[in-house]
Backbone as a chain_set.jsonl record, in Angstrom:
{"seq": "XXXXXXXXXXXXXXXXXXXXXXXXXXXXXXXXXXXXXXXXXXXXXXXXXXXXXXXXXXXXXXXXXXXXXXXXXXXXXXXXXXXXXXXXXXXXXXXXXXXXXXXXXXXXXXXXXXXXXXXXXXXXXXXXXXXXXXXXXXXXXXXXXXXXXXXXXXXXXXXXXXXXXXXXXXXXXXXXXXXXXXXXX", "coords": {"N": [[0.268, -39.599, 22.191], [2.399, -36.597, 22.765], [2.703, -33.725, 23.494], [3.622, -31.591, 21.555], [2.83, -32.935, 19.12], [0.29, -32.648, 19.108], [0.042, -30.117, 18.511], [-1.2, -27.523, 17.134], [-0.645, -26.27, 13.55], [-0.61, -22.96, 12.127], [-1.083, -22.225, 8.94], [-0.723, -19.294, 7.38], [-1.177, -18.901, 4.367], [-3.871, -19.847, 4.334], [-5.258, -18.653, 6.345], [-6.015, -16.377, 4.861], [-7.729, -16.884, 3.084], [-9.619, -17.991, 4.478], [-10.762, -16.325, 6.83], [-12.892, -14.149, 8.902], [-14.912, -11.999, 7.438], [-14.318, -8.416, 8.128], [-15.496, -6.426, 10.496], [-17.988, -3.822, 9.685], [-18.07, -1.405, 10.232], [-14.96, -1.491, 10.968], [-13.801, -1.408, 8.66], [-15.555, 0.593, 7.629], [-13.471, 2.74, 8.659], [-11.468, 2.621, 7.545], [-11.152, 2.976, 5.25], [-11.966, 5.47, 5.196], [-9.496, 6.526, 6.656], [-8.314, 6.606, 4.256], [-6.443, 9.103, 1.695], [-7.428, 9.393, -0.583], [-10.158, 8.195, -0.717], [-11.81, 10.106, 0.458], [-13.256, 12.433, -0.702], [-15.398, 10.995, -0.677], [-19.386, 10.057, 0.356], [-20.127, 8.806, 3.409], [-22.004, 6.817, 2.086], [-21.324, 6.232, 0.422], [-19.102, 5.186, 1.191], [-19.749, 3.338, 2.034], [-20.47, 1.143, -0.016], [-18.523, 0.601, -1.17], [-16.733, -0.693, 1.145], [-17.782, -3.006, 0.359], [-16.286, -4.113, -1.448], [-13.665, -4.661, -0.058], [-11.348, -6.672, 0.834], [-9.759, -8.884, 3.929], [-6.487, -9.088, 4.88], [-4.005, -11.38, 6.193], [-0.463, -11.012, 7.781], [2.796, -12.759, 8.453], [5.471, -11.525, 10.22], [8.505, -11.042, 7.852], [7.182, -12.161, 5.634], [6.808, -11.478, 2.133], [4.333, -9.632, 0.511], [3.98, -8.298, -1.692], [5.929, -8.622, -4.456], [8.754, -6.889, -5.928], [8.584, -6.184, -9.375], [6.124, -7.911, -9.57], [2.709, -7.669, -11.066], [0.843, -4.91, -10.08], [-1.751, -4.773, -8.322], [-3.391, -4.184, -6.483], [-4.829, -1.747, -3.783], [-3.76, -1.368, -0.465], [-4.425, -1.078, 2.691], [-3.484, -0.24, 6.023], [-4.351, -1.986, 8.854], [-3.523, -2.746, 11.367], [0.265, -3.199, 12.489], [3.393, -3.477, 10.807], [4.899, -2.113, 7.609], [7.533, -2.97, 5.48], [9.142, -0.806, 2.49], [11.032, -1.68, 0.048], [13.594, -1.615, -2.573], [15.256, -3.885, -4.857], [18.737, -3.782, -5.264], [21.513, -3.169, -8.009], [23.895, -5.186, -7.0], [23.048, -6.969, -5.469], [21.538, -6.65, -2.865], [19.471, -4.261, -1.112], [17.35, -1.277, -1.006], [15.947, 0.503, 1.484], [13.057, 2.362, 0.994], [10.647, 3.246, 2.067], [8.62, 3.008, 5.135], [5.421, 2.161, 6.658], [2.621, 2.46, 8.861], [0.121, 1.653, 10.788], [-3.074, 2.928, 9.586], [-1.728, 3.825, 7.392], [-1.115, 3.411, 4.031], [-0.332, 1.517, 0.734], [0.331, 1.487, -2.478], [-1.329, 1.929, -4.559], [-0.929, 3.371, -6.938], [-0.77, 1.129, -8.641], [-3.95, 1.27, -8.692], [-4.047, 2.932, -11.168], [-2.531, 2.581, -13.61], [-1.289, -0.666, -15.898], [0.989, -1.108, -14.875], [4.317, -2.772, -13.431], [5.374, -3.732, -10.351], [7.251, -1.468, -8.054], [8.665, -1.781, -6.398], [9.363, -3.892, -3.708], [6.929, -5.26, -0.835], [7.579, -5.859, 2.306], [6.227, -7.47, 5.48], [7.117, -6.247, 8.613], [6.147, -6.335, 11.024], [3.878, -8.792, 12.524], [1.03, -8.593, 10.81], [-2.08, -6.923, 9.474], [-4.376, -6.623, 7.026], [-6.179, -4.627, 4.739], [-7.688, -4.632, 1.614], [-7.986, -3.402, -1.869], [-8.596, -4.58, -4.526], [-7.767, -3.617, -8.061], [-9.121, -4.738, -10.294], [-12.134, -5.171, -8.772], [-12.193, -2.431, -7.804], [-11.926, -0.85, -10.534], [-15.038, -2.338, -11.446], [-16.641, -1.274, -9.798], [-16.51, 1.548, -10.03], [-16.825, 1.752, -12.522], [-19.898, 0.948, -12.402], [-20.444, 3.129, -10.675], [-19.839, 6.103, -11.648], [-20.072, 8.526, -10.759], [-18.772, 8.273, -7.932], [-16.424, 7.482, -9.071], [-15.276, 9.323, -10.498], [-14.142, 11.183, -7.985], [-12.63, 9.146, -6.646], [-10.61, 9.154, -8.563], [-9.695, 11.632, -8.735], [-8.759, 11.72, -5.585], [-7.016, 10.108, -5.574], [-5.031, 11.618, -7.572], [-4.508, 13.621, -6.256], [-2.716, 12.737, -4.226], [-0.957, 11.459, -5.881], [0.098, 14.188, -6.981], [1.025, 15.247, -4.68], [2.952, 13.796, -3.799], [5.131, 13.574, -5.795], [5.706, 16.545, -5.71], [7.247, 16.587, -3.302], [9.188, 14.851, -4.044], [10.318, 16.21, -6.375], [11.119, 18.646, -4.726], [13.013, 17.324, -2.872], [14.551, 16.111, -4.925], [15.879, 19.288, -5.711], [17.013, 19.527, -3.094], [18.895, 17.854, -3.135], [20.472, 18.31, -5.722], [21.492, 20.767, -4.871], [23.053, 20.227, -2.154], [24.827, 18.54, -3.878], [26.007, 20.581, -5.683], [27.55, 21.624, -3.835], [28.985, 20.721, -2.777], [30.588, 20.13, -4.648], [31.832, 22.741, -5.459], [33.133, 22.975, -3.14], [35.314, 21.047, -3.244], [36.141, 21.436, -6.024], [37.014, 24.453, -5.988], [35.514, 26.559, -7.101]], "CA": [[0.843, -38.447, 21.514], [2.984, -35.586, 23.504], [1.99, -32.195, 23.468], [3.724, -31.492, 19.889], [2.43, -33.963, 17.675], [-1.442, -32.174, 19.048], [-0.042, -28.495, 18.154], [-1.445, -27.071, 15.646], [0.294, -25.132, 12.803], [-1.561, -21.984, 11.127], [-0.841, -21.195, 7.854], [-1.014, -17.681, 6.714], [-2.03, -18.514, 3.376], [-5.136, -20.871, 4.653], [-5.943, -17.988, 6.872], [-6.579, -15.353, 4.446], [-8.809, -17.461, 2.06], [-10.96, -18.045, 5.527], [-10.868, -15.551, 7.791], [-14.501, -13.883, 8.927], [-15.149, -10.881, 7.178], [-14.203, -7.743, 9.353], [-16.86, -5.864, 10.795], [-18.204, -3.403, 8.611], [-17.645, -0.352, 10.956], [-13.85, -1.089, 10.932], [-13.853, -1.181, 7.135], [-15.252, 2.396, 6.796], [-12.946, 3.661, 9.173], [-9.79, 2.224, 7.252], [-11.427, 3.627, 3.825], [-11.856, 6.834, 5.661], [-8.462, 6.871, 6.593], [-7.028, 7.419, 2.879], [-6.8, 10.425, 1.325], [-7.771, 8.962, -2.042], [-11.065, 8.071, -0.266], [-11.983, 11.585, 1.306], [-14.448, 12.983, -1.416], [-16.537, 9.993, -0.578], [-19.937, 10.184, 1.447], [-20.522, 7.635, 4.491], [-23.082, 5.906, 2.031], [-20.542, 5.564, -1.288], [-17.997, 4.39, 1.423], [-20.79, 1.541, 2.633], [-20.348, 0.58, -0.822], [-17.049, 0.821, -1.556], [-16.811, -1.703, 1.95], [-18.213, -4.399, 0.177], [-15.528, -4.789, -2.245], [-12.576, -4.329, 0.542], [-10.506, -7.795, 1.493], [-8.895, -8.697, 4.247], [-5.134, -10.233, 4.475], [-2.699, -11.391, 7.792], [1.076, -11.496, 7.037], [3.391, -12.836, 9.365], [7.247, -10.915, 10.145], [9.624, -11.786, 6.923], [6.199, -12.522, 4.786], [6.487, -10.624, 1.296], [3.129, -8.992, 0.479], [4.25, -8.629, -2.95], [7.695, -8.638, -4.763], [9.159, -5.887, -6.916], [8.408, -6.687, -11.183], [4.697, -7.969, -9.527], [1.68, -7.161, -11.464], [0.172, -3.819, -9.309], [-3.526, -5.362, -8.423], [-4.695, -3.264, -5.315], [-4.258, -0.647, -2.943], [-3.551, -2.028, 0.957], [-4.747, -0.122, 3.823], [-2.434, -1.163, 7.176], [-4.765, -1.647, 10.257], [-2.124, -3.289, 12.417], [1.519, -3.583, 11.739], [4.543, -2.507, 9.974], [5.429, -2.98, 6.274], [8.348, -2.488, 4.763], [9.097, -1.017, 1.05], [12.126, -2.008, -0.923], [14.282, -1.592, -4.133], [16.427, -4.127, -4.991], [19.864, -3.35, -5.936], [22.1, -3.873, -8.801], [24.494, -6.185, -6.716], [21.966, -8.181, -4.608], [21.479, -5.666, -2.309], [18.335, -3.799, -1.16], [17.193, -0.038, -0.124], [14.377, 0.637, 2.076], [12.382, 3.302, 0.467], [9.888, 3.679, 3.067], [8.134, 2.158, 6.036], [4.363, 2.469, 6.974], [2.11, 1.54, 10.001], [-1.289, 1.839, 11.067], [-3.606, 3.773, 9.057], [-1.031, 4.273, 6.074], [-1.787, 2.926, 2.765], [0.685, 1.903, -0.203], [0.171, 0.538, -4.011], [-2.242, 3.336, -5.281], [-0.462, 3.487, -8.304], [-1.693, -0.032, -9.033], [-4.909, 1.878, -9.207], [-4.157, 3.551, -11.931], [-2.398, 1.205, -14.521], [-1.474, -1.987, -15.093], [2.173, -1.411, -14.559], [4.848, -3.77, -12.626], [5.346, -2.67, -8.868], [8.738, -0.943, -8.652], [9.584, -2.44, -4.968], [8.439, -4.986, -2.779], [6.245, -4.719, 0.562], [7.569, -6.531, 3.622], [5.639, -7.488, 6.576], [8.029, -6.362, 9.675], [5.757, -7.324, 11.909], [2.139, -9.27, 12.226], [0.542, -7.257, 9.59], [-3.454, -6.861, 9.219], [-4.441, -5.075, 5.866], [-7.274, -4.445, 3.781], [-7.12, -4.85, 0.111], [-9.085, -3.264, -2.527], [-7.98, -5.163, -5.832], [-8.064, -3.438, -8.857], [-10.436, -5.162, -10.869], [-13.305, -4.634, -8.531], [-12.589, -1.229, -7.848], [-12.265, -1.0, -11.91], [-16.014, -2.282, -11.479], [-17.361, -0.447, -9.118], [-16.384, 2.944, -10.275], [-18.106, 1.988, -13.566], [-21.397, 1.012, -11.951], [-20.574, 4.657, -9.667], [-19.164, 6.947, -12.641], [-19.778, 9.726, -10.05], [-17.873, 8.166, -7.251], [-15.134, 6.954, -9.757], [-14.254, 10.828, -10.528], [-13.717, 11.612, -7.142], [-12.015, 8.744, -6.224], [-9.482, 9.099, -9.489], [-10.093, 12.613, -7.887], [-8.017, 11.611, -4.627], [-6.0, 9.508, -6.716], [-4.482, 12.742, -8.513], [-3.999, 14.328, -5.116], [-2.022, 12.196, -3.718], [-0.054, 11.321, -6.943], [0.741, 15.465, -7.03], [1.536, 15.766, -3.485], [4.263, 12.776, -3.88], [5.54, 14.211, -6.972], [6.21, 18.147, -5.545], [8.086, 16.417, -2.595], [10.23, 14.255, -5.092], [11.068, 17.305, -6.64], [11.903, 19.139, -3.201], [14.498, 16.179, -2.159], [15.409, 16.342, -5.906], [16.574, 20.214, -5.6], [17.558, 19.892, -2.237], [19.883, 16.669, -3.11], [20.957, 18.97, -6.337], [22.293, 21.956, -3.868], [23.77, 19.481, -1.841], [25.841, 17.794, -4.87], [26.622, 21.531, -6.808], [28.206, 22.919, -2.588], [29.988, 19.736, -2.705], [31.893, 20.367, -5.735], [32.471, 23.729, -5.668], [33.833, 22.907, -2.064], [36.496, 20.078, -3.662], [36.823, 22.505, -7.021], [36.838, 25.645, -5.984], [34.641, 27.292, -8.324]], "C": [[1.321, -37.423, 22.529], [2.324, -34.43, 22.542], [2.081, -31.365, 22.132], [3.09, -32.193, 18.518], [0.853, -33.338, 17.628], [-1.017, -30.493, 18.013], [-0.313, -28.346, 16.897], [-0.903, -26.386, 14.861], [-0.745, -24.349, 11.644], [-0.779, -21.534, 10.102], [-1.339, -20.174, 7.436], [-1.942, -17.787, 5.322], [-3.597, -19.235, 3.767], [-5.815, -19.58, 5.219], [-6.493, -16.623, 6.16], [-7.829, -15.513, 3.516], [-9.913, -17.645, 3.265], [-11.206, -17.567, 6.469], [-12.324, -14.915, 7.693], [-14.048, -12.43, 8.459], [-15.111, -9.789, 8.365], [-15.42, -7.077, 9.499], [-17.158, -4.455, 9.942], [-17.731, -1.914, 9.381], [-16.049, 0.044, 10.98], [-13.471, -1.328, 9.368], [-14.113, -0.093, 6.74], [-14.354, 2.973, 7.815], [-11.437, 3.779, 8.56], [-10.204, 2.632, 5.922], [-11.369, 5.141, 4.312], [-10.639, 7.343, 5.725], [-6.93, 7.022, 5.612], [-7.551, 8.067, 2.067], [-7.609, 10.154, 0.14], [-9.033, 8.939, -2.283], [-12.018, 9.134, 0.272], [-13.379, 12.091, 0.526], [-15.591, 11.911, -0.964], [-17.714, 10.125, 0.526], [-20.156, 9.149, 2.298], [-21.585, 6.022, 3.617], [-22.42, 5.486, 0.782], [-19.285, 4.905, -0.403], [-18.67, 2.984, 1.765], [-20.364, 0.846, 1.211], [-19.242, -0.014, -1.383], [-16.554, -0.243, 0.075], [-16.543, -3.296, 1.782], [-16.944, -5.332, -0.847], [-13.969, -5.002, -1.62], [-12.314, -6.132, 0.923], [-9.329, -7.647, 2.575], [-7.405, -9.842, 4.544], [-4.644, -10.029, 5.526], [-1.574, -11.696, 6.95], [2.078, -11.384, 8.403], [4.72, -12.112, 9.141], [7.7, -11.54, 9.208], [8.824, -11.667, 5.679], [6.022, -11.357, 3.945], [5.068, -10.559, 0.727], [3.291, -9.033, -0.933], [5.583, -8.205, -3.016], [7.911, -7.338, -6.122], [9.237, -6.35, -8.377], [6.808, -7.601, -10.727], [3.64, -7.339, -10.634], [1.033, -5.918, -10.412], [-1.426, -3.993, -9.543], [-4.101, -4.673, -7.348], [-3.808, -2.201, -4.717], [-4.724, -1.718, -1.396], [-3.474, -0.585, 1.611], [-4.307, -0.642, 5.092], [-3.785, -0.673, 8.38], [-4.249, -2.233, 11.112], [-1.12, -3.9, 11.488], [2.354, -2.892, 11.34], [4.776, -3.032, 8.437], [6.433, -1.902, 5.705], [8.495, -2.34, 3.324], [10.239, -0.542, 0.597], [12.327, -2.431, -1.835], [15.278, -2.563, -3.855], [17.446, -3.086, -5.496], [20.546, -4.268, -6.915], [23.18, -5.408, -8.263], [24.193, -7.028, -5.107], [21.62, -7.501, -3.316], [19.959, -5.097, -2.231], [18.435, -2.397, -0.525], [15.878, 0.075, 0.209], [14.124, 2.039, 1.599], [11.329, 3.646, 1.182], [9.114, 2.305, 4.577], [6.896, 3.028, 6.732], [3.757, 1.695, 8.57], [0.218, 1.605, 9.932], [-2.051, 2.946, 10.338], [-2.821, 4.36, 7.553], [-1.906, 3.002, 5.082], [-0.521, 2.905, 1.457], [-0.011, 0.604, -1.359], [-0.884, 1.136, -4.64], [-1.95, 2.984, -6.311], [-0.926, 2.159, -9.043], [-3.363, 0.422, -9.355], [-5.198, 2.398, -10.582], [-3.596, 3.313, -13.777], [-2.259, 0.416, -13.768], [-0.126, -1.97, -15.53], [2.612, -2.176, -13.5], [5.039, -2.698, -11.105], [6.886, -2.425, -8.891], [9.276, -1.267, -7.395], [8.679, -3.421, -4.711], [7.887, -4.378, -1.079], [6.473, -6.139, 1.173], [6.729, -6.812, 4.732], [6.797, -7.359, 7.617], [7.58, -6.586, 11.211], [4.579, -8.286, 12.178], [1.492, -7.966, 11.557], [-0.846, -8.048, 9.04], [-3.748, -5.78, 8.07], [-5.764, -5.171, 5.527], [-7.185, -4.194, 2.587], [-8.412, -4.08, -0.084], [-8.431, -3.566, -3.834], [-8.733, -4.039, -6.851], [-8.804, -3.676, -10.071], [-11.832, -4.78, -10.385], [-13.24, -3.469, -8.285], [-13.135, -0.735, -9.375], [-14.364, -1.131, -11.954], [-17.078, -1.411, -10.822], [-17.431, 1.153, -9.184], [-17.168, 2.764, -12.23], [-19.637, 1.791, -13.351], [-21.74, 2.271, -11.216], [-19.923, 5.519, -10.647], [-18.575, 8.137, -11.688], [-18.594, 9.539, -8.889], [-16.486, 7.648, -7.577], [-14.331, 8.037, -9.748], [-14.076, 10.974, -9.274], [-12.622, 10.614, -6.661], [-10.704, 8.498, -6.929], [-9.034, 10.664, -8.851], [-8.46, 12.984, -6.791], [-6.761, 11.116, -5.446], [-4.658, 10.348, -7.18], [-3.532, 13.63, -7.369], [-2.427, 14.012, -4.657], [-0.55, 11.574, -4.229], [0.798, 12.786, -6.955], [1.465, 15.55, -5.717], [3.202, 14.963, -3.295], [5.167, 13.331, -4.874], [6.567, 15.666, -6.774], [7.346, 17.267, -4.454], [8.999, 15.903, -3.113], [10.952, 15.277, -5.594], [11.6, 18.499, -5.862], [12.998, 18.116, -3.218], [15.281, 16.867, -3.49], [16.246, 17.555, -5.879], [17.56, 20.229, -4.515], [19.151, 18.957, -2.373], [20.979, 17.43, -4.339], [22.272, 20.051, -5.603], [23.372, 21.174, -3.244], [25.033, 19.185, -2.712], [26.969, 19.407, -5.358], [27.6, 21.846, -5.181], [29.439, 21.636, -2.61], [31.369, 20.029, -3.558], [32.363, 21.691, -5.856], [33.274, 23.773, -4.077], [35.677, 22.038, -2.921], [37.281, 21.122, -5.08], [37.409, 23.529, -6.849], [36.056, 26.655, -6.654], [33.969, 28.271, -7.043]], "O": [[0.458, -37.317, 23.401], [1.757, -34.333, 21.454], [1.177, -30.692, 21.636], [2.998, -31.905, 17.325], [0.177, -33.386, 16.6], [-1.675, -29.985, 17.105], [0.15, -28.846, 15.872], [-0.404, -25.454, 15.491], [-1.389, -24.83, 10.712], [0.065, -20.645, 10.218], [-2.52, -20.169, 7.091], [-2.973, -17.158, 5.084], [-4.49, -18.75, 3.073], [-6.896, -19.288, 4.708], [-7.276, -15.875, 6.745], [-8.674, -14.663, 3.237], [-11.089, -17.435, 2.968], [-11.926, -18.2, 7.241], [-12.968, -15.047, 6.652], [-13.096, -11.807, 8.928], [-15.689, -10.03, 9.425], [-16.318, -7.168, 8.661], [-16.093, -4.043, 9.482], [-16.807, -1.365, 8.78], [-15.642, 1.206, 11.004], [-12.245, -1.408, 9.3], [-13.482, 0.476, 5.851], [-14.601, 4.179, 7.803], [-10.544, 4.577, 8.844], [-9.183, 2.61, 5.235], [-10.657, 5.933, 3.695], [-10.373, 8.379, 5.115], [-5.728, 7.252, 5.739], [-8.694, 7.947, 1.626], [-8.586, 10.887, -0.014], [-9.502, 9.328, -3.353], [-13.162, 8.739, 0.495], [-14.454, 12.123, 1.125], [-16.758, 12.301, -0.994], [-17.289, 10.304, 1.667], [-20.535, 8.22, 1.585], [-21.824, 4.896, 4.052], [-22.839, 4.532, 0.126], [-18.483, 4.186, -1.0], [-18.172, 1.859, 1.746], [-19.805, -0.231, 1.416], [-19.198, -1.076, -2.004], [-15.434, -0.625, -0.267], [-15.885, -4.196, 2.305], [-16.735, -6.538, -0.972], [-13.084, -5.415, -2.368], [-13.307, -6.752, 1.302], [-8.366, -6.884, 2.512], [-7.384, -11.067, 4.421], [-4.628, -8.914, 6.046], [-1.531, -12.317, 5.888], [2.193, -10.422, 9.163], [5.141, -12.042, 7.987], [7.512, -12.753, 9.308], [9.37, -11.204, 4.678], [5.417, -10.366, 4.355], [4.62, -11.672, 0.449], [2.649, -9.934, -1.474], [6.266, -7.655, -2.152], [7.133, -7.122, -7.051], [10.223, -7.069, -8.542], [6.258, -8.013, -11.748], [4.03, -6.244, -11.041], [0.486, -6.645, -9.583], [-2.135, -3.591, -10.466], [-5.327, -4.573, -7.299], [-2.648, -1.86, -4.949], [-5.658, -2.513, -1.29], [-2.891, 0.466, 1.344], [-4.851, -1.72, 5.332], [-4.117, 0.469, 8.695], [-5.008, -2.104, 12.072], [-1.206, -4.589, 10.471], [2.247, -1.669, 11.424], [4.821, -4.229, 8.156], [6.352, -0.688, 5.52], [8.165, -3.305, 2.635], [10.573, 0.642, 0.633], [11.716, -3.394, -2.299], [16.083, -2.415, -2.936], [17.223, -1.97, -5.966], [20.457, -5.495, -6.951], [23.239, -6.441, -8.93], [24.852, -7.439, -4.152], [21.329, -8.412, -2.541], [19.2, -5.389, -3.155], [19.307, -2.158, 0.31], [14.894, -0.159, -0.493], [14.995, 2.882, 1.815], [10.951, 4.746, 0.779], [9.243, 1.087, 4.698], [7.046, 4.145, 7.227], [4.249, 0.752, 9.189], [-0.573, 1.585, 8.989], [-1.558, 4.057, 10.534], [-3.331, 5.19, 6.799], [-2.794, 2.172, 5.283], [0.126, 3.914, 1.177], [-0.527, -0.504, -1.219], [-1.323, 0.406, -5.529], [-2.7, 2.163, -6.839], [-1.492, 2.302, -10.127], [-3.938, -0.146, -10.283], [-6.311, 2.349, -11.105], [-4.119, 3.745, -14.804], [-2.124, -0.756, -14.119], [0.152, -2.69, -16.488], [1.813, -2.443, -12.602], [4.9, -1.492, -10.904], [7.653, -3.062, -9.613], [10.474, -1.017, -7.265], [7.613, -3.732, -5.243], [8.308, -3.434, -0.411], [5.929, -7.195, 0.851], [6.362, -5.667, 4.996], [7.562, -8.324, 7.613], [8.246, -6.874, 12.205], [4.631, -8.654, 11.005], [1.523, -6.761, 11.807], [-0.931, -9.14, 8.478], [-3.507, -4.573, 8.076], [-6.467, -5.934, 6.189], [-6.387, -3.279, 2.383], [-9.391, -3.941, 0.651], [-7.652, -2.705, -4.243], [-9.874, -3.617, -6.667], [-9.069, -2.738, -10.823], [-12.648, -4.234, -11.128], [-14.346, -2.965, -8.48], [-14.284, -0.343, -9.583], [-15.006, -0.184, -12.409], [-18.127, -0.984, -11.304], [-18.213, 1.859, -8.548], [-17.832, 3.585, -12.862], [-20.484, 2.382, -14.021], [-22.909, 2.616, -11.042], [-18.869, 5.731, -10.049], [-17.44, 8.611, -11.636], [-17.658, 10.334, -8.797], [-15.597, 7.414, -6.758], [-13.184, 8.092, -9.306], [-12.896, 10.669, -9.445], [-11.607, 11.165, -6.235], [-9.786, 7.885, -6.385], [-7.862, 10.737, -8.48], [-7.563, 13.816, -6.927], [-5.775, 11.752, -5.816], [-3.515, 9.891, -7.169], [-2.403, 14.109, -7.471], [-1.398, 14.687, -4.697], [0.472, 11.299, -3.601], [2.028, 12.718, -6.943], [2.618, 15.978, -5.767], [4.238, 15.429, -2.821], [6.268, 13.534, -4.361], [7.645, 15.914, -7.315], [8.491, 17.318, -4.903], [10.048, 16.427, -2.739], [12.155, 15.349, -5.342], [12.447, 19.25, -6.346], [14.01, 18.48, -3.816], [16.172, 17.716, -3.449], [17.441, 17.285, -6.0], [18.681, 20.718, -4.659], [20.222, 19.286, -1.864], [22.185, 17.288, -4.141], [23.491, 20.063, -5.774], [24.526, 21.326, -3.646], [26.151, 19.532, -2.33], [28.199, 19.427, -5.385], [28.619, 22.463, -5.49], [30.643, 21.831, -2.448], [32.569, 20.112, -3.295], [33.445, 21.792, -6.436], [34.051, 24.714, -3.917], [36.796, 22.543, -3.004], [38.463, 21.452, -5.176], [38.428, 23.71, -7.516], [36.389, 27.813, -6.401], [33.136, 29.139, -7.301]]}, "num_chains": 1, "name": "protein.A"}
């Protein structure tokens, strides 16, 4: 046999069903690092640990696809991921791009609406999942740490929200200087 026929080939999906559990230290530091998470003490994040997964995704490798079911929140501890809208004529817009320590699909937290883009991997991409079902469980066995963490939840939902409606005015002004430039008005 030559040197190809020995090489081995890793699949991504093989490797997420058997990868070793990360160490528990870098699990609260990647719960620590979202806001959503914040009210929480060192000993409701130990807990909140146990239910965290983790996932590799190679460059190209969609994470999920836009009209998805919304099942967790992903916490990036190495990597880039990209998040895009299709378009009406096959077309896509990037709507944001995260790295290390970001976090996207919250809103999956909170129903069980479709995801309204897709998440790219743009480059080797290490995450941490927390699926919505077991959080679902674990905030009913923790009632107390459920409110805080619907809590963050709210935060983070408002804070996205006021800036939406910043662009929105500012994109408004923009449009009304436009036309009264071409009108005259």
């Amino acid at each position: 046999m030559n040197k190809d026929e020995n090489e081995i080939i890793h699949s991504n999906f093989w490797s997420n069903f058997f990868s070793p559990s990360a160490q528990k230290a870098d699990l609260q530091s990647h719960i620590l690092s979202v806001p959503i998470f914040k009210g929480l003490s060192r000993k409701e994040i130990t807990h909140l640990s146990k239910i965290m997964h983790n996932r590799n995704y190679v460059p190209g490798e969609f994470i999920f696809y836009e009209g998805d079911p919304g099942i967790g929140i992903y916490i990036i501890k190495n990597g880039e991921v990209i998040i895009r809208r299709s378009l009406e004529n096959g077309g896509y817009y990037p709507l944001a791009s995260f790295t290390r320590g970001d976090f996207f699909g919250e809103l999956a937290l909170i129903d069980d609406g479709k995801r309204s883009a897709s998440a790219i991997a743009k480059t080797d991409v290490n995450l941490s999942v927390i699926f919505k079902p077991e959080l679902d469980e674990f905030m009913e066995r923790f009632p107390g740490k459920g409110v805080k963490i619907l809590q963050g939840i709210t935060e983070i939902v408002v804070t996205r929200l006021r800036k939406l409606n910043d662009e929105n005015i500012l994109l408004q002004n923009m449009l009304n200087i436009k036309s009264e430039k071409e009108y005259g008005a």
